[in-house]
N, C-alpha and C positions, 0 to 999 in steps of 0.2 A: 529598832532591830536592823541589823545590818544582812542584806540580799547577796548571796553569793551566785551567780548563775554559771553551771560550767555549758563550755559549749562542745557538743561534738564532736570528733573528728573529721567526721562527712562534714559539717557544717562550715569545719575551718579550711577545710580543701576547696570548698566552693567560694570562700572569701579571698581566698589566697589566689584563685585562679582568675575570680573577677578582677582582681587590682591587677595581675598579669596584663589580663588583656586588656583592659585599662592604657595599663601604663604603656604595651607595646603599639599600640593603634595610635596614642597620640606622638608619639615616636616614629612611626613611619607616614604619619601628616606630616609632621616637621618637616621630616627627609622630602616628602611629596613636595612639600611647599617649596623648599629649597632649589630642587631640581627645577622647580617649573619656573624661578625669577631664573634658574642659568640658561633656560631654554627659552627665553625672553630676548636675552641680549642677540644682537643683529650678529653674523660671522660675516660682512658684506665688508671686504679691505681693496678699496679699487679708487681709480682716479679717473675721475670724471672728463677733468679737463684739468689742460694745465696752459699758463699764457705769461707771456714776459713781454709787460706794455701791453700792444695791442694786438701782438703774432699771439694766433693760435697754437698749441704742438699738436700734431698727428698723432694719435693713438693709435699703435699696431700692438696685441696683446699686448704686452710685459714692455715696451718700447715705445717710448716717446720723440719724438723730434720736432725742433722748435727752429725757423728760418730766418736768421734776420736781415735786417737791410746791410748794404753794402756799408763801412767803415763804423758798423759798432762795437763798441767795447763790450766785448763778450767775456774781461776779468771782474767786473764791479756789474754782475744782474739781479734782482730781484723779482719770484714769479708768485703767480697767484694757481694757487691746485682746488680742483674742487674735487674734497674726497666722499666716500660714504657717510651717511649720517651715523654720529658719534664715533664716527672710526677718528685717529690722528696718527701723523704724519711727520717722519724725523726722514733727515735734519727737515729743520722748519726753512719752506720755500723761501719764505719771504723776507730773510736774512738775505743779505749780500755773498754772493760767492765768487767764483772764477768755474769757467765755463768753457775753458778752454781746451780741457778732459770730459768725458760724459761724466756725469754725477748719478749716483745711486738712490733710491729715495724707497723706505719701507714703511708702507701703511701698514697697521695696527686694526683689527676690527674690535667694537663696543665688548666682543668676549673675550679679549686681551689675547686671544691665543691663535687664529686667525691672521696670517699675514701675509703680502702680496709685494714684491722687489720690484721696483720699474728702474730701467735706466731711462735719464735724460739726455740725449744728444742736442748741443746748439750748433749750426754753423752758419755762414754768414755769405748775402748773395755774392756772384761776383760784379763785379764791376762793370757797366756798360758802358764806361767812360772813353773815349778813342780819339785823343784831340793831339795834337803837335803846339806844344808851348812856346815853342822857342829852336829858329832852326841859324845857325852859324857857320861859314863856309871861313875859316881860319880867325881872322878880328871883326869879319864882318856880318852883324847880324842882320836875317833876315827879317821883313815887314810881313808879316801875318794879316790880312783881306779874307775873313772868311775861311772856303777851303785853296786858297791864294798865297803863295810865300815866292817873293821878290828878294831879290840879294843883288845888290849892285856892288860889285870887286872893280879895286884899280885897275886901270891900263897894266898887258902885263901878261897876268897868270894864265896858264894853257889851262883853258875849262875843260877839256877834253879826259881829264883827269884830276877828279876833283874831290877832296874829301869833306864830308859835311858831320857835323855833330846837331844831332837833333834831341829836343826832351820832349818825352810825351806821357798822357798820364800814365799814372802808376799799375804797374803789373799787364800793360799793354804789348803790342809786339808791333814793329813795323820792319815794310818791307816792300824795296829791296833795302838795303842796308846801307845807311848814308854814311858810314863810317868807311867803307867800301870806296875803290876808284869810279868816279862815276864820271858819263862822258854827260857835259852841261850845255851843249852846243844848242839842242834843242828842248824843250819843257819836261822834265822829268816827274810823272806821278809816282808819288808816295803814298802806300794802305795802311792806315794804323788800326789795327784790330783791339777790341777792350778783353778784359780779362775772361769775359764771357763767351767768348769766341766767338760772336754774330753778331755785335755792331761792333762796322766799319768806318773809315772816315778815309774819304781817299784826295790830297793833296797834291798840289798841281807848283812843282816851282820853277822859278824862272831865273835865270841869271844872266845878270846883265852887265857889260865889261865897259 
């Protein structure tokens, strides 16, 4: 014999509402679950440090500056950034670039949406170099002794009026100005100043007829 059982209508409102609720509770787990791995990920998009060689840069908020020695190549550098953990970093420091404009660098934090713009500024020291290379009073070149330069000139020329061509290092100044009439009669000091403006080098020449 075959069993026919009908059900209710109360009966099937209470089946139908259980599977509701059911089905909506494990749906708003889901949803819970989901939110709570996106509220996991780090929003930290910051740079720790940042170094090219063995120079530091200075972190000042949003700005970095990095100082280098005197006569480095500031178009062919590569740096090392320490960002937040699982954050990353474009362009990638540690490519080769030029440095001779500040560069722009945006870190990314682990919830991709999170991000932090630093500029890099490099420049380079100046120069404490302050020497006189090579000093010439027309065909005659001077003997360099230290801070000492001798010029022995033929019979002849009126020293009293003398022009000198001197080279000194690069980006330096000196003074007074050997290019200038200069009276030779007695020892003329010369100050070659470096590019830094505070070391000097002060020269003592002598001419001798």
């Amino acid at each position: 014999p075959v069993i026919v059982a009908a059900l209710s209508p109360n009966f099937q409102d209470k089946i139908f509402a259980s599977l509701f609720f059911y089905t909506s509770t494990v749906t708003v787990y889901i949803f819970s679950c989901t939110k709570k791995e996106e509220l996991k990920k780090s929003n930290k998009a910051l740079i720790n440090s940042f170094k090219i060689g063995s120079d530091e840069g200075v972190i000042t908020d949003k700005s970095i500056k990095v100082n280098l020695p005197f006569g480095t190549d500031i178009t062919k550098l590569k740096a090392v950034a320490t960002i937040s953990p699982k954050a990353s970093i474009s362009p990638e420091p540690t490519q080769s670039r030029d440095y001779t404009s500040p560069k722009n660098f945006t870190v990314t934090a682990e919830n991709g949406t999170t991000k932090t713009k630093y500029k890099v500024t490099v420049t380079k020291a100046k120069s404490n170099q302050a020497l006189i290379t090579s000093f010439k009073i027309g065909s005659d070149e001077g003997v360099i002794t230290d801070q000492s330069i001798k010029v022995n000139l033929p019979f002849g020329p009126d020293i009293t009026k003398l022009k000198a061509v001197a080279t000194i290092s690069p980006k330096a100044s000196i003074s007074p100005d050997p290019s200038k009439d200069i009276n030779y009669t007695s020892d003329v000091k010369f100050t070659v100043t470096a590019e830094n403006g505070t070391t000097k080098t002060i020269y003592t020449v002598t001419v001798e007829v």
